[in-house]
VOPAGU-2260 file (C-alpha; in pm, 1 decimal, decimal comma):
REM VOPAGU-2260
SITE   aa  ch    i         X         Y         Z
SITE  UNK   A    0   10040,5    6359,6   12461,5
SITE  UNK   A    1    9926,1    6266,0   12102,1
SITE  UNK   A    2    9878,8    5916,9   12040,2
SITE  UNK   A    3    9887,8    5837,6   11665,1
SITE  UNK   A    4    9679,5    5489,4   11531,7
SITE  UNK   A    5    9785,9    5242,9   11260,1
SITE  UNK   A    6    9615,8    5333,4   10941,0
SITE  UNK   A    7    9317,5    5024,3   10861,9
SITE  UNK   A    8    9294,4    5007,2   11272,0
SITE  UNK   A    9    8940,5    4864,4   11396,7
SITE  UNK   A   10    8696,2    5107,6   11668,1
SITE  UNK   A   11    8772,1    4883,7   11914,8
SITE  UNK   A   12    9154,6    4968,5   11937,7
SITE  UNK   A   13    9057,7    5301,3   11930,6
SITE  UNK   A   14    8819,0    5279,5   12237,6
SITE  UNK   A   15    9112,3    5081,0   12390,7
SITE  UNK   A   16    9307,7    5365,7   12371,1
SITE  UNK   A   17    9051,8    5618,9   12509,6
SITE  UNK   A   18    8949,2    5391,1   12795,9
SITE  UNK   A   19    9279,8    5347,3   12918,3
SITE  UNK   A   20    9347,1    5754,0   12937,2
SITE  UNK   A   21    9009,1    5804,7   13062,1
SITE  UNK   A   22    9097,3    5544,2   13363,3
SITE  UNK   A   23    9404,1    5742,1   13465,3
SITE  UNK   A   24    9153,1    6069,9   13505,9
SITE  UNK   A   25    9294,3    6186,7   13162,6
SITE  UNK   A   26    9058,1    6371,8   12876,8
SITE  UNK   A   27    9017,5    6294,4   12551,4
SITE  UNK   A   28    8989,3    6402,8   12193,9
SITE  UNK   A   29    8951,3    6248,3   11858,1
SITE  UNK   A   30    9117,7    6371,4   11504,9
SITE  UNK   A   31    8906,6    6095,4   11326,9
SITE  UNK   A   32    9105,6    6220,5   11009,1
SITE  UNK   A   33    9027,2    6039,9   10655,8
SITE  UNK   A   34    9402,6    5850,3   10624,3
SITE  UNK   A   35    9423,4    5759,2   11008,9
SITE  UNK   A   36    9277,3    5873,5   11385,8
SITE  UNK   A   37    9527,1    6088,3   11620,6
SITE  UNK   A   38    9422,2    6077,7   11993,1
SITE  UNK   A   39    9523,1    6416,4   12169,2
SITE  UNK   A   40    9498,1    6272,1   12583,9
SITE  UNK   A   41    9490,4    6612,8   12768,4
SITE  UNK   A   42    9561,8    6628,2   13131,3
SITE  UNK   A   43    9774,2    6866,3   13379,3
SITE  UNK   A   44   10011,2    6497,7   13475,5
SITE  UNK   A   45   10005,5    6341,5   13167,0
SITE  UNK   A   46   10380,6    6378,5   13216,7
SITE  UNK   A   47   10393,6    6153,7   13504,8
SITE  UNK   A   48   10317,2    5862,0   13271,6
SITE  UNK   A   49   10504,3    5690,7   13067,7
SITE  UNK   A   50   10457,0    5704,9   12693,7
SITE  UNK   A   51   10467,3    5320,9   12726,5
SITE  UNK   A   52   10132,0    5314,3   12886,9
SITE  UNK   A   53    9960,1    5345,4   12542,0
SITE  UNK   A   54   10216,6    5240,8   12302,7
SITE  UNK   A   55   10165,6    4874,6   12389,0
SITE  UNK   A   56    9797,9    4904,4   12311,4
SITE  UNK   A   57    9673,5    4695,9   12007,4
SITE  UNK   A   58    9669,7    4966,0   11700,5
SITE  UNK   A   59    9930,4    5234,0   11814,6
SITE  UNK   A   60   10183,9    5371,7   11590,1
SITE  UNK   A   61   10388,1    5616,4   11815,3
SITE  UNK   A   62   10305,7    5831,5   12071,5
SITE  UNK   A   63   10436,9    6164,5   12173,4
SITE  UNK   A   64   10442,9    6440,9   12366,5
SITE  UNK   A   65   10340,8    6799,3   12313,2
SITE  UNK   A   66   10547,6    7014,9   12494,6
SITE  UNK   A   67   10398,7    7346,2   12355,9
SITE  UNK   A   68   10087,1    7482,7   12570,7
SITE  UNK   A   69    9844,7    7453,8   12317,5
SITE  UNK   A   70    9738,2    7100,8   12217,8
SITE  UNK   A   71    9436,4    7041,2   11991,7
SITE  UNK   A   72    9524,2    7333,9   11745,9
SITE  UNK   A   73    9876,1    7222,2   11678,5
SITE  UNK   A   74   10003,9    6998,2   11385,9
SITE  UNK   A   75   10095,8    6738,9   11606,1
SITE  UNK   A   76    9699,3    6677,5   11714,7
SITE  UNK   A   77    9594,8    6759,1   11316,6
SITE  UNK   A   78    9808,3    6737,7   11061,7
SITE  UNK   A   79    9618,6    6817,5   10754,7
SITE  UNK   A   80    9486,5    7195,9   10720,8
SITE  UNK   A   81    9138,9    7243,3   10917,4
SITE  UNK   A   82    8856,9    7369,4   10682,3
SITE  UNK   A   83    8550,3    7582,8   10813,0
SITE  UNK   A   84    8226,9    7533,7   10610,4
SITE  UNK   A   85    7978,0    7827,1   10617,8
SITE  UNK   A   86    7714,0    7724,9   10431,5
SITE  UNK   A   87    7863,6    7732,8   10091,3
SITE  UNK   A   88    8164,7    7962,9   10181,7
SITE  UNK   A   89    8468,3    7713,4   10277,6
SITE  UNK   A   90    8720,4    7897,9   10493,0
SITE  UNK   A   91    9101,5    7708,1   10472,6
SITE  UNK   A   92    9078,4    7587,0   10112,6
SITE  UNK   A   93    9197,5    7769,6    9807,3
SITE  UNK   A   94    8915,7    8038,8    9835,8
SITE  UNK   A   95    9045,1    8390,9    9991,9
SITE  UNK   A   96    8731,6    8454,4   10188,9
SITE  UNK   A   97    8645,8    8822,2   10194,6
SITE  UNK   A   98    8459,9    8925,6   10524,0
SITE  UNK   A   99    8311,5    9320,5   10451,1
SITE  UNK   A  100    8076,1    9535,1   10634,3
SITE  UNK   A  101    8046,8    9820,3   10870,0
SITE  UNK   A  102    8185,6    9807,2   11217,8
SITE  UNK   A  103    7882,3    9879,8   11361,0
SITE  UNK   A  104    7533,0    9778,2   11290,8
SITE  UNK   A  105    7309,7   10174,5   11303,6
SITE  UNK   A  106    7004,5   10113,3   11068,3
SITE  UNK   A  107    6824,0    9902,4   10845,9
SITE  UNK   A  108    6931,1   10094,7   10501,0
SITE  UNK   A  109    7285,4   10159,3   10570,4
SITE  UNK   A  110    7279,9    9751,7   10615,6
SITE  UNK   A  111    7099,5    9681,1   10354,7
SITE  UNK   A  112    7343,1    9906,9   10094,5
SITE  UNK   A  113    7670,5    9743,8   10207,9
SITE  UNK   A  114    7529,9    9392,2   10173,5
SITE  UNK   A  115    7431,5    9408,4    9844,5
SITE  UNK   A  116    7768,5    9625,1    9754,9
SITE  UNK   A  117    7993,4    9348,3    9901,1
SITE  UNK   A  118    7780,2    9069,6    9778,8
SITE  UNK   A  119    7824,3    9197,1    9413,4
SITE  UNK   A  120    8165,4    9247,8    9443,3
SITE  UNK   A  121    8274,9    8878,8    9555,3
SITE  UNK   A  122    8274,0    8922,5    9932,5
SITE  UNK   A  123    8127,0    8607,6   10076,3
SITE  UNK   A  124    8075,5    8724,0   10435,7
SITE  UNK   A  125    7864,3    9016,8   10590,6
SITE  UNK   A  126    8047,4    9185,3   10910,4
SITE  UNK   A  127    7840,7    9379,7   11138,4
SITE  UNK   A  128    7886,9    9467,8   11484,8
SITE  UNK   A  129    7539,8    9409,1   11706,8
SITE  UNK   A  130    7707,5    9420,6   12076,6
SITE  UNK   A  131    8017,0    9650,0   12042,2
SITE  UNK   A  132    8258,8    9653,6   12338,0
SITE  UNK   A  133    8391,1    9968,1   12383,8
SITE  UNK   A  134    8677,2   10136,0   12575,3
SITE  UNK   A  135    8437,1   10465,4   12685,4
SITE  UNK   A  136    8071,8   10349,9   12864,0
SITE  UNK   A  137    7953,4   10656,1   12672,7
SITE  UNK   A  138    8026,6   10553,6   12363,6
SITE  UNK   A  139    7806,5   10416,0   12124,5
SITE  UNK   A  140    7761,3   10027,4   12241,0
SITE  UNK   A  141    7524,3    9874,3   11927,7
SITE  UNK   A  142    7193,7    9814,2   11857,6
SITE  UNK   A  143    7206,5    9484,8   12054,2
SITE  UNK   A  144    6893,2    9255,1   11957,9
SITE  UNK   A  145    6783,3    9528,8   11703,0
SITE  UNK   A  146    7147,8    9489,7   11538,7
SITE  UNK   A  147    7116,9    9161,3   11542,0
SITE  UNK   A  148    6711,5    9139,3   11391,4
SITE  UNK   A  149    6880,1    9366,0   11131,8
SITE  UNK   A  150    7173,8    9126,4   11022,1
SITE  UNK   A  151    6942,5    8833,0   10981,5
SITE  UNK   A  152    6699,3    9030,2   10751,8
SITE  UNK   A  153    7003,6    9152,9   10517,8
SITE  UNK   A  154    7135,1    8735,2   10521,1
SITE  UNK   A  155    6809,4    8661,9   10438,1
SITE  UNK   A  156    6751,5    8933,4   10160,0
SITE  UNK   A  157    7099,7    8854,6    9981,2
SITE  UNK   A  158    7146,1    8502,2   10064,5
SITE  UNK   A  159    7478,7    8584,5   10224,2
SITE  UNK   A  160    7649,6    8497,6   10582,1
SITE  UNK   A  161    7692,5    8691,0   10860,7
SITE  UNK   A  162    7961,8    8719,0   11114,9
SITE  UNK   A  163    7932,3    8945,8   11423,5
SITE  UNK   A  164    8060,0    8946,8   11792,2
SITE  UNK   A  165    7928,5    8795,9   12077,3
SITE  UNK   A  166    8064,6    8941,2   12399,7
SITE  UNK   A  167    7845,2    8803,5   12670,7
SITE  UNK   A  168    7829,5    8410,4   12748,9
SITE  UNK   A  169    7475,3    8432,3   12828,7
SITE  UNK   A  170    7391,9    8562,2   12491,2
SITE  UNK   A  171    7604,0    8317,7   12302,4
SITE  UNK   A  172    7255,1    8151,9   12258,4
SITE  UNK   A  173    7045,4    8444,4   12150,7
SITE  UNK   A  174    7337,5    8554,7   11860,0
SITE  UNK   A  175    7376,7    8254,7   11728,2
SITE  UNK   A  176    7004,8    8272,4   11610,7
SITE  UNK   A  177    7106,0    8541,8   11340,3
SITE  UNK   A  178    7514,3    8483,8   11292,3
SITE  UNK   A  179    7666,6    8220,7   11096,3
SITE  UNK   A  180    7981,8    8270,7   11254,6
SITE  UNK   A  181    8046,2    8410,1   11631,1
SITE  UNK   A  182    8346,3    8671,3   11685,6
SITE  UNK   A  183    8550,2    8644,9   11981,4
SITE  UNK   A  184    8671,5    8998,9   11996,4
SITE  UNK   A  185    9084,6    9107,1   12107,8
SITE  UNK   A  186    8984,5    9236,6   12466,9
SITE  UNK   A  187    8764,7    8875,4   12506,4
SITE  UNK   A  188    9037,4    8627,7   12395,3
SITE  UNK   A  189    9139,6    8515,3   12754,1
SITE  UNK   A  190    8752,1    8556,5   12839,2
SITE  UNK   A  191    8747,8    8169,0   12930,0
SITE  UNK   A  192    8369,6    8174,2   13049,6
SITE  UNK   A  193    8307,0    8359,4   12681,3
SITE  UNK   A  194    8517,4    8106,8   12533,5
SITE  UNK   A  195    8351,5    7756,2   12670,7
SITE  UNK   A  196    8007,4    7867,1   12605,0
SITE  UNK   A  197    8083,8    7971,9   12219,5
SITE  UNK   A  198    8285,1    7641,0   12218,7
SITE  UNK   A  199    7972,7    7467,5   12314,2
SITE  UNK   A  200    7744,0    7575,7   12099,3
SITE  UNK   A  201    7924,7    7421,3   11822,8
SITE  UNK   A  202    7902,5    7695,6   11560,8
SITE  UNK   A  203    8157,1    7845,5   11363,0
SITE  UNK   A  204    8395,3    8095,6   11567,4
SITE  UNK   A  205    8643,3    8325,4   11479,8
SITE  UNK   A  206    8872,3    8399,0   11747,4
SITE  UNK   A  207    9062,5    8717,9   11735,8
SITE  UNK   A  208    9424,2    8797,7   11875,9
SITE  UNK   A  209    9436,4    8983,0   12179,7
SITE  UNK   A  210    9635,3    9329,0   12148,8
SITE  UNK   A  211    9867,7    9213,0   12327,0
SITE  UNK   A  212    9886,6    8882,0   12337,3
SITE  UNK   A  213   10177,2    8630,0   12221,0
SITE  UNK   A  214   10106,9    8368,8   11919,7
SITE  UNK   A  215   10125,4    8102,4   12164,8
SITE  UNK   A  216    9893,7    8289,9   12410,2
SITE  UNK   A  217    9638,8    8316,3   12132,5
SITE  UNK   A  218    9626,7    7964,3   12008,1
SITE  UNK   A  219    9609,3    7831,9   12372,1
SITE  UNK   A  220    9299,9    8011,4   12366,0
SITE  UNK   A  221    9214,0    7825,9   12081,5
SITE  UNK   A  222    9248,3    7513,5   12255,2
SITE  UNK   A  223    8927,0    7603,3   12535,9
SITE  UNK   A  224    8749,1    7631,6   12177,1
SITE  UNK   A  225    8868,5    7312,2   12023,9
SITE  UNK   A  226    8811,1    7151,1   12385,4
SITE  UNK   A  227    8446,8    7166,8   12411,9
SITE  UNK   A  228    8420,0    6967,3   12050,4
SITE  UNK   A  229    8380,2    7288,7   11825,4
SITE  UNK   A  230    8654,8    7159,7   11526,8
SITE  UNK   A  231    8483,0    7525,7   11341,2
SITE  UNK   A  232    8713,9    7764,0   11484,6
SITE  UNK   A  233    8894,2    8060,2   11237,9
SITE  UNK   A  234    9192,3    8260,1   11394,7
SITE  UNK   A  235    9205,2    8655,0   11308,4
SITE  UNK   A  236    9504,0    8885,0   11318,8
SITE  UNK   A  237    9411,4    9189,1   11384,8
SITE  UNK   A  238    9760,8    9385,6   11527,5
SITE  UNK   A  239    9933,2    9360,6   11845,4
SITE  UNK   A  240    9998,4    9681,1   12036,2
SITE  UNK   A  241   10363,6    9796,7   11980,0
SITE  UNK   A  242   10566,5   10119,7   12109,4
SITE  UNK   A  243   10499,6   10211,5   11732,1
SITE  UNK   A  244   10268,4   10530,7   11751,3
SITE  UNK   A  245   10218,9   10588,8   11376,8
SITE  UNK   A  246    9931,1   10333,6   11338,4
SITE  UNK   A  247    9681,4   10245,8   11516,4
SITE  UNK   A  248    9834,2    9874,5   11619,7
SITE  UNK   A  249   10088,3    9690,0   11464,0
SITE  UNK   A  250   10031,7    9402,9   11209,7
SITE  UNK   A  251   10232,2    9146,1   11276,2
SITE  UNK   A  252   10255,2    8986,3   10938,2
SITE  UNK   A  253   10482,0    8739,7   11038,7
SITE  UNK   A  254   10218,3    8592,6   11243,7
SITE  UNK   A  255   10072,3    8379,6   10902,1
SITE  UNK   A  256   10359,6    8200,7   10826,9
SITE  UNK   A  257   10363,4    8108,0   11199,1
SITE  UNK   A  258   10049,5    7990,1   11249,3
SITE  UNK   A  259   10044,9    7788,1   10883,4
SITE  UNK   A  260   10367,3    7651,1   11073,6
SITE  UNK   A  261   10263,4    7532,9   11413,7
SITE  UNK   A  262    9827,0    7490,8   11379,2
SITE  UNK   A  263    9612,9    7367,5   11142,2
SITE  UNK   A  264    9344,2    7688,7   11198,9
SITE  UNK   A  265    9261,6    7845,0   10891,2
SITE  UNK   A  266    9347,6    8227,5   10939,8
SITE  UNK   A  267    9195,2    8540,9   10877,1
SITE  UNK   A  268    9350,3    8905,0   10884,3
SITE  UNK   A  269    9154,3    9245,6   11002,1
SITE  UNK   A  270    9394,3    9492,5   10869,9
SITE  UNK   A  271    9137,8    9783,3   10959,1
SITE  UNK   A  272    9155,3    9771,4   11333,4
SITE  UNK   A  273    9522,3    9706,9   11283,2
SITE  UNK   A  274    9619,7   10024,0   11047,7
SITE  UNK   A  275    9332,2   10220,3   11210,5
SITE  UNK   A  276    9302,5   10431,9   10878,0
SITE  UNK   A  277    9152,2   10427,9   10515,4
SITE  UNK   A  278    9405,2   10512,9   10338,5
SITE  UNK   A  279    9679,3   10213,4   10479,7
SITE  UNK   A  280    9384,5    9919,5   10461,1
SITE  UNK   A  281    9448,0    9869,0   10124,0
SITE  UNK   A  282    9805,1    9811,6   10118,2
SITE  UNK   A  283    9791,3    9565,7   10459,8
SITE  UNK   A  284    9495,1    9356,9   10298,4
SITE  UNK   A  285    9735,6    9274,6    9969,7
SITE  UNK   A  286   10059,3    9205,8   10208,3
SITE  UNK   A  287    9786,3    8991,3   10405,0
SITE  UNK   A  288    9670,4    8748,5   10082,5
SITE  UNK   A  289   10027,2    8751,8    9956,7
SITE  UNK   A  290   10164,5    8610,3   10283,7
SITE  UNK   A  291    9938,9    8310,9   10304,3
SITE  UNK   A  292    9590,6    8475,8   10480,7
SITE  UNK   A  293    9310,1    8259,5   10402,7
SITE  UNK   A  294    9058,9    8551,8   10429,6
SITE  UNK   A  295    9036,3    8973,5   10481,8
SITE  UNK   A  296    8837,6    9121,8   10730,6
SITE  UNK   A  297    8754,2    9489,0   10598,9
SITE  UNK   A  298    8531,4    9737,7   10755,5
SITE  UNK   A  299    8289,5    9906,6   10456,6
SITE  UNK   A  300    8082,6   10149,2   10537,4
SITE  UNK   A  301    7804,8   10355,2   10276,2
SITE  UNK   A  302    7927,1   10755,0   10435,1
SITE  UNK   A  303    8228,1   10731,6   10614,3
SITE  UNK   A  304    8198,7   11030,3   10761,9
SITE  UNK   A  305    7873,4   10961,4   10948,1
SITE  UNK   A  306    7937,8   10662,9   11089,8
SITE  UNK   A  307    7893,5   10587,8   11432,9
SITE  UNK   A  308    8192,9   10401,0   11519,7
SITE  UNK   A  309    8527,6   10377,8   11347,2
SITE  UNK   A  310    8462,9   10573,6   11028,1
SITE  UNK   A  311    8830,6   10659,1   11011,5
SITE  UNK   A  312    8929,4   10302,5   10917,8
SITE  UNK   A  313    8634,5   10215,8   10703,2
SITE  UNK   A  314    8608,4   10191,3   10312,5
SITE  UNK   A  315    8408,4   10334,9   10102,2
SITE  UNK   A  316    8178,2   10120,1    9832,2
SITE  UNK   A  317    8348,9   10221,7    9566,6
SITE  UNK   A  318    8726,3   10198,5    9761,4
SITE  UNK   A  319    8589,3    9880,3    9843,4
SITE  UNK   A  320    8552,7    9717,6    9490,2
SITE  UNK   A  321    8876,7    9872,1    9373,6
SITE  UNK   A  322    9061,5    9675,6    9633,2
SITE  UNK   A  323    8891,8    9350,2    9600,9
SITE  UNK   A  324    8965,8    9329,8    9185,4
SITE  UNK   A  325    9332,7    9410,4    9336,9
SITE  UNK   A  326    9318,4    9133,9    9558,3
SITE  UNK   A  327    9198,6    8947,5    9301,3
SITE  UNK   A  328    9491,5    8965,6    9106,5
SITE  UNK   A  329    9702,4    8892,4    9420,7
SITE  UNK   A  330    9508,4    8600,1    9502,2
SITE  UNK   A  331    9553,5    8428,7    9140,1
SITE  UNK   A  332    9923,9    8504,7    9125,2
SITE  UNK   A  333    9948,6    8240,5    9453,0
SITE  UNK   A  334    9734,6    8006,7    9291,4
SITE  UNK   A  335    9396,8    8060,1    9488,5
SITE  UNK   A  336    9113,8    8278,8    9413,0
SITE  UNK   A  337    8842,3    8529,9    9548,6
């Protein structure tokens, strides 16, 4: 249940509050927002007690409860839109953050060329795959530590973010060292021992949509995030796997004005694991910013043709640039920028 406070309310009424859920066995969280403080009380019997309980408390407003499954990234916990700050980039606001950069990390001077391409065209965050997950063992699974050496020298060089995925919880530790912001990949979003340890280390997250996963599924997952304190999580579309055979998954575009609905995430959209081609990334990136995304996810890559992993959906440099001063345009006909 969310218990809302009286605006001017003293610390003391607030600990009132938290000491009487924390004496029934319940947990707590605080939205210490800047008009007033929301208490979310989380707890698998919270139902068994009367909303009375804490309404009588010195300092309550109203209390209600949430009967959706997710509680700490809907509007009822927060009702203001959440903003993630990356160092200077701020995710949520009126910026359209542009993530760009090759799916996977393969060498020092195929790095270094798309980070100074995206970072002279406006993007704001380098993407780079370290650790890649993939469906065949003999595939090509990253550079690993190497990758990951690599992405910190190219931040460093160009004074630019990075963003890659961490698919292990015991190396949540060891990527955080050289990302700004952790990726929780599709197949890891129910990966709740992932999940807690990225949660814990209370850095930045972006937490993509499983491929087949429901909205609510997705921002429950949200919610083991939100639950160990981390308030820095993003949400990513990325398609939803559909008995449509054409592309690669299905975007589900309708997904943005959801989420902007029911949670106060900011929201980020991959369109090129969703379309799964060049040629279609363009067009799904525009829909994406004109629909509400707060940022694009786009793979980039320097020779297409020789890259290791998903060269098929990845943009050249120069495709690249002609689609951000497109979404450029978009973005200022909505009132928000690039």
């Amino acid at each position: 249940m969310i218990v809302e406070m009286q605006r001017g309310i003293d610390v003391e009424q607030v600990d009132s509050v938290v000491q009487r859920a924390k004496s029934l066995g319940f947990q707590v969280q605080l939205n210490m927002g800047t008009d007033k403080v929301v208490i979310a009380i989380l707890g698998g019997n919270t139902g068994q007690v009367p909303t009375d309980t804490f309404a009588v408390l010195p300092g309550v407003e109203s209390v209600t409860r949430i009967m959706k499954p997710y509680k700490l990234a809907s509007r009822e916990f927060k009702g203001e839109d959440s903003l993630v700050n990356v160092g200077k980039v701020q995710i949520g606001g009126k910026r359209v953050v542009v993530m760009a950069g090759p799916c996977a990390v393969e060498n020092e001077k195929q790095l270094m060329e798309v980070g100074k391409a995206i970072k002279e065209t406006g993007a704001a965050v380098l993407r780079g795959g370290a650790f890649k997950p993939r469906t065949s063992p003999f595939s090509f699974q990253g550079l690993e530590e190497a990758g990951l050496e690599l992405l910190a020298k190219v931040r460093q060089t160009f004074n630019i973010p990075v963003i890659t995925e961490v698919v292990d919880p015991h190396d949540v530790e060891l990527v955080a060292k050289s990302a700004d912001i952790l990726q929780v990949g599709s197949r890891n979003m129910q990966n709740f021992a992932l999940l807690t340890e990225v949660g814990k280390s209370k850095r930045p997250v972006m937490l993509k949509r499983g491929f087949s996963s429901t909205v609510t599924e997705w921002l429950t997952a949200a919610d083991y995030l939100l639950a160990e304190g981390n308030s820095q999580v993003i949400l990513c579309e990325r398609g939803i796997r559909t008995f449509e055979d054409s592309i690669r998954f299905s975007l589900d575009i309708s997904s943005i004005p959801v989420i902007k609905k029911f949670s106060h995430l900011p929201l980020i959209v991959d369109p090129s694991h969703a379309t799964g081609h060049y040629s279609l990334v363009p067009a799904v990136a525009k829909a994406a910013v004109a629909a509400g995304a707060d940022g694009i996810l786009i793979e980039v890559h320097p020779n297409p043709k020789e890259a290791l992993v998903d060269g098929l959906q990845s943009l050249t440099i120069s495709d690249f640039t002609r689609l951000m001063a497109e979404l450029k345009s978009i973005a200022k006909s909505i009132d928000r920028y690039i």
